[in-house]
C-alpha positions in Angstrom: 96.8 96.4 87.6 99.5 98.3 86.6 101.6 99.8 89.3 100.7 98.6 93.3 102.5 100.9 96.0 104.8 98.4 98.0 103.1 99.6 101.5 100.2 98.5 100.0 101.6 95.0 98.5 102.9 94.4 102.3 99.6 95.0 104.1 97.9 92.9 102.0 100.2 89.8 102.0 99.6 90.3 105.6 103.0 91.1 106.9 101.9 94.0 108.5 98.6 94.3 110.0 98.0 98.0 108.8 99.2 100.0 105.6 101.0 102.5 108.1 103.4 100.1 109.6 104.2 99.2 105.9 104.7 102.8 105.4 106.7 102.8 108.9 108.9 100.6 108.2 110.0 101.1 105.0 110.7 104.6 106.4 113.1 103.1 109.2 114.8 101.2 106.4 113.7 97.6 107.5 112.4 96.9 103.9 115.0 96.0 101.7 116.1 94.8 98.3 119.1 94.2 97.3 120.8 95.6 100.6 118.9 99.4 99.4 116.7 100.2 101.6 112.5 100.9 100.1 110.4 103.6 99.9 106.5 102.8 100.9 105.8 104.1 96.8 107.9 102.4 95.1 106.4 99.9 92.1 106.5 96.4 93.1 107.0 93.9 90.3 106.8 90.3 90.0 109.9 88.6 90.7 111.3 91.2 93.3 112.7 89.8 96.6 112.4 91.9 99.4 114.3 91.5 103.0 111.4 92.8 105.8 112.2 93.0 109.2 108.6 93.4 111.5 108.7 93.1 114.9 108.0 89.7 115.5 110.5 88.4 112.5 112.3 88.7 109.5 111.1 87.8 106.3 112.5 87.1 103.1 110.2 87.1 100.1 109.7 86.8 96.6 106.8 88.6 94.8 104.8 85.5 92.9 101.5 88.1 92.1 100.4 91.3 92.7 97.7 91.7 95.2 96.2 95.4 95.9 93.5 94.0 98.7 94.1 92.1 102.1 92.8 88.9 101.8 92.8 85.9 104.1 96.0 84.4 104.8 95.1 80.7 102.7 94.8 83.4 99.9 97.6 86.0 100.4 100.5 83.2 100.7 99.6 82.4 97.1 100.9 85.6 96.4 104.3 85.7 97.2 107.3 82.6 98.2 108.7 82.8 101.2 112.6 82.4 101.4 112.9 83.0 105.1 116.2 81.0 105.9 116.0 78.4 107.9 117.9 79.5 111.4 115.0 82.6 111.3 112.4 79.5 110.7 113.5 77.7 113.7 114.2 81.2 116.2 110.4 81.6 115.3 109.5 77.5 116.5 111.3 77.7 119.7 109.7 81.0 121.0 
């Protein structure tokens, strides 16, 4: 696969449970790299790190594979690391 749309590459690591709130929030700005806020189209690439803030959380990960279809969860976690801090981690527990 040569380029993957980073809406897409969200929906299918299951951060978001449809491609349009991938699309919706990198148009609100709550994808980020580097502190720049995403476009849904731009290219994702192995290696990126990406700050994602859904409604339930905030996520911070790192793109380990590129995967173009939603999978299970067992299978979609293999493609990325997640480098949530800790405090964020521990918010999540005590809800």
């Amino acid at each position: 696969m040569e380029k993957l749309r980073l809406d897409k590459y969200l929906w299918a690591i299951r951060v978001f449970k449809t491609r349009g709130q991938a699309a919706e929030a990198c148009e609100k700005g709550k994808v980020r790299m580097e502190g720049d806020a995403l476009k849904a189209a731009k290219t994702v690439r192995i290696g990126d790190m990406y700050d994602i803030k859904s409604e339930t959380r905030r996520w911070v990960v790192k793109v380990t594979g590129l995967l173009e279809k939603r999978v299970q969860f067992s299978e979609a976690v293999k493609f990325y690391e997640d480098l949530t801090p800790v405090e964020e981690k521990e918010r999540l527990a005590f809800q």
